[in-house]
C-alpha positions as CSV (number, residue, x, y, z in Angstrom):
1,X,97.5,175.6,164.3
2,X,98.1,174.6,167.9
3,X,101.2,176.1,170.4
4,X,102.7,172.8,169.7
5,X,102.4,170.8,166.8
6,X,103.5,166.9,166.1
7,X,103.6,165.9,162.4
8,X,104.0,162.8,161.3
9,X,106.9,161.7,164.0
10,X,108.3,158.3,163.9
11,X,111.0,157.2,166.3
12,X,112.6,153.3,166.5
13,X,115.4,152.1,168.5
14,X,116.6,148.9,166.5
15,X,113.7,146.8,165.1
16,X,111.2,148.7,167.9
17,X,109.5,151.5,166.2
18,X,108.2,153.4,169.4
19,X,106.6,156.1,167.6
20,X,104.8,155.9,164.5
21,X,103.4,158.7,162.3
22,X,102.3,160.4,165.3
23,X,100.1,163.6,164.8
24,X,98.9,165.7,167.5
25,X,98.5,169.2,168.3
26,X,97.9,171.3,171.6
27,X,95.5,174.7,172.0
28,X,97.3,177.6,173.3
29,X,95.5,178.2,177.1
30,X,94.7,174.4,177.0
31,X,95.4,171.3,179.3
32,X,95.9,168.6,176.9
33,X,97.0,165.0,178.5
34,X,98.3,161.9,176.4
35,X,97.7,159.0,178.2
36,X,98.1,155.3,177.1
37,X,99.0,151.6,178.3
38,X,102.7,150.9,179.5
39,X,105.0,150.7,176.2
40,X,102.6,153.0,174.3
41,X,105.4,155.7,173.0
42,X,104.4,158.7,176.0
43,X,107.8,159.1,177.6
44,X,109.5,158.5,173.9
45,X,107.3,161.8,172.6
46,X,107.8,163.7,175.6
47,X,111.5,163.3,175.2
48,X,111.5,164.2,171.3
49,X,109.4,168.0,172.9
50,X,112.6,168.3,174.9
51,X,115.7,168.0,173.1
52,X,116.7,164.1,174.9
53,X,116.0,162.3,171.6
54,X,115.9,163.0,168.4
55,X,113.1,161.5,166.0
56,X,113.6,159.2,163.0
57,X,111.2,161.7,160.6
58,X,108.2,164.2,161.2
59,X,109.0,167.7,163.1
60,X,107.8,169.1,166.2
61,X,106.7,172.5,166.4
62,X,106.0,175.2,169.0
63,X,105.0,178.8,168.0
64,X,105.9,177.5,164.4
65,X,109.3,177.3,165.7
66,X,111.1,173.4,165.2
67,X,112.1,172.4,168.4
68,X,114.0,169.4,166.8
69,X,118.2,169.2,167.2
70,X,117.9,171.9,170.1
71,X,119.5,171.6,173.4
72,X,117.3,171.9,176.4
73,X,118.5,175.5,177.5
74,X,117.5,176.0,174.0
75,X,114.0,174.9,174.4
76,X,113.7,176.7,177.7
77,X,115.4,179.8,176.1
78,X,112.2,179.5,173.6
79,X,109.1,179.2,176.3
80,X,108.9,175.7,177.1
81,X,109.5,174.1,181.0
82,X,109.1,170.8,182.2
83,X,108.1,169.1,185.2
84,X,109.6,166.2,185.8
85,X,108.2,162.5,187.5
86,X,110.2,163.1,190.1
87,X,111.0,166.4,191.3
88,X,114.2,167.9,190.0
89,X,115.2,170.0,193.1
90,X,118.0,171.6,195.1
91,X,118.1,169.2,198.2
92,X,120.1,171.4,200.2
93,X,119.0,174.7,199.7
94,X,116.3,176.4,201.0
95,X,112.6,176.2,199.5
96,X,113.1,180.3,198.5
97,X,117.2,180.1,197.5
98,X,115.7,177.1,195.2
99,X,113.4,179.6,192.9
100,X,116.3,182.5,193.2
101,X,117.9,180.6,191.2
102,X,115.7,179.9,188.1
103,X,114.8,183.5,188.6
104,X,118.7,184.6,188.7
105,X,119.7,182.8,185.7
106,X,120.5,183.9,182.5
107,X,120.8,180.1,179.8
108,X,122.6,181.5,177.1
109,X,124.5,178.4,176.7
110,X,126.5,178.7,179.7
111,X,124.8,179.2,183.2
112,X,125.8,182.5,184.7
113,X,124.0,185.1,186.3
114,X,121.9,188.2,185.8
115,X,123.7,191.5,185.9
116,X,122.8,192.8,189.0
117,X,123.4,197.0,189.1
118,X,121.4,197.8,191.9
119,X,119.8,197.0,195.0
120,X,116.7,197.1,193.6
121,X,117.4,194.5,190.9
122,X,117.9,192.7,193.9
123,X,115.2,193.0,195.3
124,X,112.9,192.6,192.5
125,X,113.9,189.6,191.6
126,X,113.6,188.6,195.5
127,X,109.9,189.5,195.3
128,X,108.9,187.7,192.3
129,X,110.7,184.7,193.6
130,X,108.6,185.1,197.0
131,X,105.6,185.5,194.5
132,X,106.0,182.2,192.7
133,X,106.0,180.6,195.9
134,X,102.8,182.3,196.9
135,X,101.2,181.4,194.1
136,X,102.4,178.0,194.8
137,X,101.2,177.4,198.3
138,X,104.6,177.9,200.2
139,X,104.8,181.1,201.3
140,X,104.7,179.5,205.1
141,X,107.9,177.2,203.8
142,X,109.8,179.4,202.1
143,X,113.2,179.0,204.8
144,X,112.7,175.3,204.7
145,X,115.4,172.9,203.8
146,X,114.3,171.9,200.3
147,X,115.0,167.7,200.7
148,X,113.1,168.2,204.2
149,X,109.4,168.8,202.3
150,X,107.0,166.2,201.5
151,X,106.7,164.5,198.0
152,X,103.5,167.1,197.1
153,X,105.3,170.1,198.2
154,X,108.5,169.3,196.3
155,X,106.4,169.2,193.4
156,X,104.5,172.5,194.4
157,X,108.5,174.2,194.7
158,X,109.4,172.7,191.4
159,X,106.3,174.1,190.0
160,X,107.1,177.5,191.5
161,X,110.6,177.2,189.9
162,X,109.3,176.5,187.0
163,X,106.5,179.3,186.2
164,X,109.8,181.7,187.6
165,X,110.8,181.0,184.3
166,X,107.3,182.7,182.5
167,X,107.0,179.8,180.5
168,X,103.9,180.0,177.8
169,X,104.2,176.0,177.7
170,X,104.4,173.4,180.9
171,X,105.3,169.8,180.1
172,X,104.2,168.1,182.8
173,X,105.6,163.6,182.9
174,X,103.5,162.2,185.3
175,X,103.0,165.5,188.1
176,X,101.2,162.6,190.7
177,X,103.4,160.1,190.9
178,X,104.2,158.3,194.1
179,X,101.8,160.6,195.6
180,X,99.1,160.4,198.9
181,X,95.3,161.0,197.3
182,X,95.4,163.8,199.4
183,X,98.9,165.3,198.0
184,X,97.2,164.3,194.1
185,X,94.3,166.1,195.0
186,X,96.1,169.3,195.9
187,X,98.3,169.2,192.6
188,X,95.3,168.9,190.1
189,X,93.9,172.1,192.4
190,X,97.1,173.9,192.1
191,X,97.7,173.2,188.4
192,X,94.2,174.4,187.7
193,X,94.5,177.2,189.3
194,X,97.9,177.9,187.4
195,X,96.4,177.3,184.2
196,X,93.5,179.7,185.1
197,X,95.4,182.7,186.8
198,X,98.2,182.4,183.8
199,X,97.0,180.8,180.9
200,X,99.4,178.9,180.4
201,X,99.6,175.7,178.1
202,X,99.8,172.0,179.8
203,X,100.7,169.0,177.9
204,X,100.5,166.0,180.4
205,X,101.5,162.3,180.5
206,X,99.6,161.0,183.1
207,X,99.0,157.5,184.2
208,X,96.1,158.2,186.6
209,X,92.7,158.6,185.0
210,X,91.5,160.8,188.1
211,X,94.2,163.7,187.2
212,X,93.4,163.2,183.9
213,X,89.5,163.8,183.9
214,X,89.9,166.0,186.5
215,X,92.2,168.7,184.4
216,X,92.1,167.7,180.5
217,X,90.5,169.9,177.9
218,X,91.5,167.1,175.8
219,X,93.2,164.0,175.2
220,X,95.0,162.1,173.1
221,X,95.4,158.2,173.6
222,X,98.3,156.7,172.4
223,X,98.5,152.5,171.6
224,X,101.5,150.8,170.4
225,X,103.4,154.3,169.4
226,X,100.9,155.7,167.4
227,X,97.9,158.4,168.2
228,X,94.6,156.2,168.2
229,X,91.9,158.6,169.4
230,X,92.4,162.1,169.8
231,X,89.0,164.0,171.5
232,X,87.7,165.7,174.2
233,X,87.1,164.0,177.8
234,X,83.7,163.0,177.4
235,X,84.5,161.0,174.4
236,X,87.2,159.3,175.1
237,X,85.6,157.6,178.3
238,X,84.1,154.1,177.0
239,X,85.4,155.0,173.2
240,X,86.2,151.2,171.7
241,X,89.5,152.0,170.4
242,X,90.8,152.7,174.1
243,X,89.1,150.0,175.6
244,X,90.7,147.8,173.1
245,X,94.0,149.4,173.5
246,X,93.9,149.2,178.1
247,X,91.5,145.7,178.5
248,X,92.3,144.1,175.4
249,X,88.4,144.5,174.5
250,X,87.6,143.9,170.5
251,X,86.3,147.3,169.4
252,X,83.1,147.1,167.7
């Protein structure tokens, strides 16, 4: 059994069923992407993983655990973050006072903060703040305004946010997006090495086949709501079901 587990999920709104019987499941230590053409159910499943919407049947499962009818701080709470298309950040905070707080936080329901009983709680928490942001790339950035970075490095800052959190899995809805080649390059490096250095899990919805081949362990293709091909890289590329489902090619 994978870390997370999709079992027969089917999802409509009105007479549009967007997901149907959709089965997939993700490695622990494992970049896994789901791709597919516009309309093809991505953001719809991403959004059942995270508590937004709440599927017609099936169950989704991480660590065994349902993660269906659970609020977001829940899901967090449980080992899950997500990175969102475009970067959910504190605009005018500084680059380091934008991880304390991720770091400082206690989700029980209610935001508050961390007991602190000593100045070296304090400080702790101040160094593995300054540690996420090294990991990141940022160290040189960290007294920036946060709305003052470019597009790549308020994903890098979300990302440090993020992993300040110890997640053991990253959803990750479309990381690239609206980026430079250069700024994509540097994310599919950075998430890489994150995935190496802390082994943690990465499901991604990706649009752009570079990030995808570039990262992916393996992928599952998704065609009007439902699973079509699920396989590594090297199989998927020229498969006939995908080609059918992108160019509208027959499939032999």
């Amino acid at each position: 059994m994978g870390i997370l587990e999709v079992q027969n999920v089917n999802k409509s709104f009105g007479g549009l069923k967007a997901l149907q019987n959709v089965n997939l499941s993700v490695e622990e230590g494992t970049i896994h992407a789901i791709i597919g053409p516009n309309g093809a159910g991505k953001s719809t499943l991403l959004n059942c993983f995270v508590g937004k919407l709440m599927p017609d049947t099936g169950s989704v499962l991480f660590n065994g655990q349902s993660l269906l009818g659970k609020k977001p701080y829940d899901i967090n709470q449980m080992g899950v973050s997500r990175v969102f298309q475009t970067p959910e950040i504190f605009g005018d905070l500084t680059v380091l006072e934008n991880v304390l707080i991720p770091c400082f936080a206690k989700r029980d329901g209610t935001f508050r903060m961390h007991a602190i009983e000593t100045v070296e709680d304090e400080v702790d928490i101040r160094e593995k703040a300054e540690k996420m942001l090294i990991d990141v790339d940022m160290a040189d950035n960290m007294q920036m305004t946060a709305s003052s970075l470019s597009r790549g490095d308020k994903r890098r800052l979300e990302m440090a946010m993020c992993l300040s959190q110890d997640p053991q899995l990253l959803l990750l809805d479309e990381p690239t997006a609206g980026m430079a080649r250069a700024d994509t390059n540097n994310t599919i490096g950075l998430l890489a090495r994150i995935q190496e250095r802390r082994h943690i899990t990465m499901a991604i919805i990706e649009h752009d086949m570079h990030v995808v081949f570039s990262l992916a362990q393996k992928i599952s293709v998704l065609a009007q709501g439902t699973v079509i091909v699920e396989d590594l890289p090297e199989n998927i590329k020229g498969h006939p079901k995908v080609k059918e489902a992108y160019l509208g090619e027959a499939a032999e």
